[in-house]
N, C-alpha and C positions, 0 to 999 in steps of 0.2 A: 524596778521597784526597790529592789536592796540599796540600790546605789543613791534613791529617795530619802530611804532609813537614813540609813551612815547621812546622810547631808544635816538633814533634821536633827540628828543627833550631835552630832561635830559644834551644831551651832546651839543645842540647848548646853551641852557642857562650857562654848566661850562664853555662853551669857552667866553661867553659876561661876567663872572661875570671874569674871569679873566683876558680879557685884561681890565674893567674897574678899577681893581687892579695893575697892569701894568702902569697907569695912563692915558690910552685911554679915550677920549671921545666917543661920542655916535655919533658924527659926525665925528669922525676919523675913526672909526669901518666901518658906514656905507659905507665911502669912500673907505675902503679897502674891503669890500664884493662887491662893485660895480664894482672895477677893477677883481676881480676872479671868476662874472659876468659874466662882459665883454670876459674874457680870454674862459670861457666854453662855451659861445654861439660862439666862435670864431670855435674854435676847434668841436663845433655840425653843423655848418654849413659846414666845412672842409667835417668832415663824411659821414654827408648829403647828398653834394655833389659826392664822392665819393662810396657810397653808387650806388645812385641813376647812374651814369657813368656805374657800373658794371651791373646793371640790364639794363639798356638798348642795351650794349655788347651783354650781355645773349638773349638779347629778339632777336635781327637781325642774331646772331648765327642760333635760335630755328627757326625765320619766315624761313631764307635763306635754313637752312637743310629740311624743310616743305615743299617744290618745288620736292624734290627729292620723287618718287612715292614709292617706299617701305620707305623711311624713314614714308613717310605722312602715312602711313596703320600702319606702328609701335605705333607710335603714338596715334593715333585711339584706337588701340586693349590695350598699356597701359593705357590711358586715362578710357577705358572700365572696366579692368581686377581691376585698384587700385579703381575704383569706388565702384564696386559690394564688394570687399575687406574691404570698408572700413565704409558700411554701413550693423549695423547689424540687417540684416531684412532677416531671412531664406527665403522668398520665391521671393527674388530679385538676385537671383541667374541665373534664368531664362533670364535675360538680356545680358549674356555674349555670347549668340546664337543670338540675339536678331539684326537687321539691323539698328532699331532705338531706342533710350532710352524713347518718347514716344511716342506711335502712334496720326496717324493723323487720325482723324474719317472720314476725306471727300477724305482721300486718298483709292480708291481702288485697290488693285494687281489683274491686268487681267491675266483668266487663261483659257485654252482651253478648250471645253467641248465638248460633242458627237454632238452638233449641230455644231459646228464649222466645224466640220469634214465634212460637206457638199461643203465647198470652197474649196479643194484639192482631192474629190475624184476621179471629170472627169478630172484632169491635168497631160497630159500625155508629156507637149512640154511647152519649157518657151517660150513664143515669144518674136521675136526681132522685136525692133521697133526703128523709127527714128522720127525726129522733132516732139517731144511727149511736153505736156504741163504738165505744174508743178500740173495744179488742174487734168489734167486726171490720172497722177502718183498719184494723193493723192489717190483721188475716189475711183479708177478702181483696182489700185493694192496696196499700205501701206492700206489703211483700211480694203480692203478685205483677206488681206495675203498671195498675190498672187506673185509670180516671173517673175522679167520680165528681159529681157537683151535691152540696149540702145546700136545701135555700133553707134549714133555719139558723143555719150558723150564725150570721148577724141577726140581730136585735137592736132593740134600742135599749138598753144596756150598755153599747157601744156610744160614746159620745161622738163618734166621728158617724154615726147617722142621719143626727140633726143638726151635725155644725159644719160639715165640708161640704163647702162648696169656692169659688175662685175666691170670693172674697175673703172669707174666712183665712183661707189660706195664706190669702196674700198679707190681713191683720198678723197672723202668728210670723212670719216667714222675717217681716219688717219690725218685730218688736221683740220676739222670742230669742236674748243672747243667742243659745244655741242654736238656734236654725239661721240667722242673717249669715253667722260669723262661718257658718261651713258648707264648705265646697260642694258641692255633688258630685257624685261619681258616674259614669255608665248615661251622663249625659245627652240624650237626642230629643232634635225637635225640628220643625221645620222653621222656627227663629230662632235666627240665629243672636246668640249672646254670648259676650266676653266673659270667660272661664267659668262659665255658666252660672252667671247673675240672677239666682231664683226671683229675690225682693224686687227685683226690677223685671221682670217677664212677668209675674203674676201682678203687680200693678198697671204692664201695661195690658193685660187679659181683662183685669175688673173695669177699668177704663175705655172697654172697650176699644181700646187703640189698635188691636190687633182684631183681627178674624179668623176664624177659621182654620184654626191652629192647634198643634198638639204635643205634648210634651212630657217624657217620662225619666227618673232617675232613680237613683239607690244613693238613701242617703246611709253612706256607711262608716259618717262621724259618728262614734258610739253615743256623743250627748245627744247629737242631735236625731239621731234612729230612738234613743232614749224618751226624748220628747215626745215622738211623734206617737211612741207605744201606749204614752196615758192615754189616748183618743179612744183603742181599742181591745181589745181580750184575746187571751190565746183561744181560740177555739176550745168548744166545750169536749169536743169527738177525739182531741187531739189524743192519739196514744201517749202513757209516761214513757214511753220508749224514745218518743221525739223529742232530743235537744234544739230548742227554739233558737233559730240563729240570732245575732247582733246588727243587725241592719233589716231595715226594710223600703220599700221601692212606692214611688207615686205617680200614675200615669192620669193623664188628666188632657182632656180636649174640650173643646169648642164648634159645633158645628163644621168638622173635618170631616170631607168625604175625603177618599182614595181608593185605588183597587190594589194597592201594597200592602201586604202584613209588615210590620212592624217587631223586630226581633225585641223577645221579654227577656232577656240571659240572667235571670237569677242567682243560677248558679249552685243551686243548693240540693241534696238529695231528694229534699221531699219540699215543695214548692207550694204554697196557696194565693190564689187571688179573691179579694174582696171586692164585689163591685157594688158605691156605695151611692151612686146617682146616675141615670142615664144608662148608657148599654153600651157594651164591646163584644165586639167576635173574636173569638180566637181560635186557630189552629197549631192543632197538638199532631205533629210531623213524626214518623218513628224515625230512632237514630240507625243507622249502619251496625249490624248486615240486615237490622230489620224492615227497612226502607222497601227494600225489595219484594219485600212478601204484604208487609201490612199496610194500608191505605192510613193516609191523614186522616183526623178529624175535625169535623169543626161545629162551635158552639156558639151560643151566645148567654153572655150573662146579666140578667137583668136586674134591679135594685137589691140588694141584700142574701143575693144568691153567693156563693165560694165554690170556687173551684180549686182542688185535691189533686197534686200527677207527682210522679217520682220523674227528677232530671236525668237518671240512667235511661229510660226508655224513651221518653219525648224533650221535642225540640220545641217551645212553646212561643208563640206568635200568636201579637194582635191587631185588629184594625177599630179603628174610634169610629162608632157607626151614629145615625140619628143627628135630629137638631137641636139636641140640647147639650147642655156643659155633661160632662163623663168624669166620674172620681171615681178611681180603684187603688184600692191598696194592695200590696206585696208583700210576702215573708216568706218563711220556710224554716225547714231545720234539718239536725242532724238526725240518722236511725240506724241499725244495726240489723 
């Protein structure tokens, strides 16, 4: 670096000793290093600018694709993967399993244990119940982990009452920016389609081109879970304690018999399904070590009825029953 200096310098003093041989003054010179100056701060600012234009392109690129729900989890996982990469500490490798980079001491993970298993051993029947209150749903069943079914929860209040059905679906799915343009998640059906082509399964459903079919997902592009929200209400029962999650789920058949359940993985503490045409069974499974002591359950839900269960205690499955078309919708939240 020094020996950088001294070169630089060696050669700005031949350049002064020569234009003052040239017959430059010392006020001519200056005058001429002020304008090429002037010219390189012209041109750094030019840059600058230009510079700084491109990064901000970059950055509304990056936020815009970061809405998109597998892009956001890529992200995540590189974010993760070049961190652990790039810090050399053998025993920080453990982090790329890892949910959080560092833990919270006052966070703890609730997990079931053989005393738990005392709230599900006598439940033999979910009860349904009507003009329930928000604190008696807290109380009585989210904090006990108990199942319950509401039938007044939908209404026709809800527009997804009287307007879901295949067709319907298949108009919004084909025309709705937000819903053609995003992917599903959590994907299954017994037709099979490339990278799960909703617009093109529910046109071939209304067309009757398929039979006897069924198909459920999580749409967990926030616009398009967004969309699908105007259809319906949070529940009226809903405690304030529940933060409504960001995605919701649509299972939907066709004259599908089977004697398979069909895994509902929502994934969320506190889970509800709406069912808004036709009928579904579902069995509500206890999780380990409750397994062993408490018996499955199973229900059936019929038009405008919902069903209430916390995902720490059950494993929740369903089967498309009956011959007519089946719409249910999916959601859930956070609780404490």
């Amino acid at each position: 670096m020094d020996e950088k200096r001294r070169e630089i310098s060696n050669k700005i003093e031949e350049l002064l000793k020569k234009s003052r041989e040239k017959g430059l003054t010392d006020q001519d010179i200056q005058k001429q290093a002020g304008s090429l100056l002037k010219l390189q701060r012209k041109w750094s600012w030019r840059a600058w600018k230009r510079y700084c234009s491109i990064l901000l392109i970059l950055f509304f690129i990056i936020y815009a694709l970061s809405h998109i729900e597998f892009i956001k989890r890529s992200y995540y996982w590189a974010a993760k993967t070049i961190f652990i990469y790039t810090v050399q500490y053998n025993g920080w490798s453990s982090f790329y399993m890892d949910e959080c980079l560092i833990p919270n001491p006052f966070h703890e993970i609730r997990t079931l244990t053989n005393e738990d298993c005392e709230l599900c051993e006598n439940i033999k029947l979910i009860p349904r119940l009507s003009n329930i209150s928000s604190a008696l749903v807290a109380e009585n069943f989210l904090k006990q982990d108990r199942p319950l079914i509401v039938t007044d929860a939908v209404d026709n209040t809800w527009p997804a009452v009287s307007l879901y059905n295949i067709n319907f679906l298949r108009q919004i799915f084909e025309k709705e920016e937000e819903l053609k343009s995003a992917p599903p998640c959590m994907y299954a059906s017994n037709v099979r389609m490339k990278r799960g082509n909703l617009p093109k399964l529910l046109e071939l459903a209304s067309n009757n081109h398929i039979t006897n079919w069924y198909a459920h997902w999580e749409n967990c592009d926030k616009q398009a879970a967004k969309k699908l929200r105007t259809f319906y209400q949070r529940p009226y029962f809903m405690p304030s304690m529940v933060e409504g999650g960001e995605t919701n789920w649509l299972l939907i058949s066709s004259r599908y018999t089977t004697a398979k359940f069909k895994p509902a993985d929502i994934n969320l503490p506190m889970v509800w399904i709406a069912q808004l045409k036709g009928e579904n069974k579902f069995r509500l499974t206890p999780r380990e070590p409750c397994n062993s002591t408490c018996s499955p359950i199973y229900t059936t839900l019929k038009p405008k009825e919902l069903l209430v269960l916390t995902d720490l205690m059950w494993i929740l499955d369903y089967m498309p029953i009956g011959s007519e078309e089946s719409v249910a919708i999916g959601s859930g939240g956070y609780f404490d």
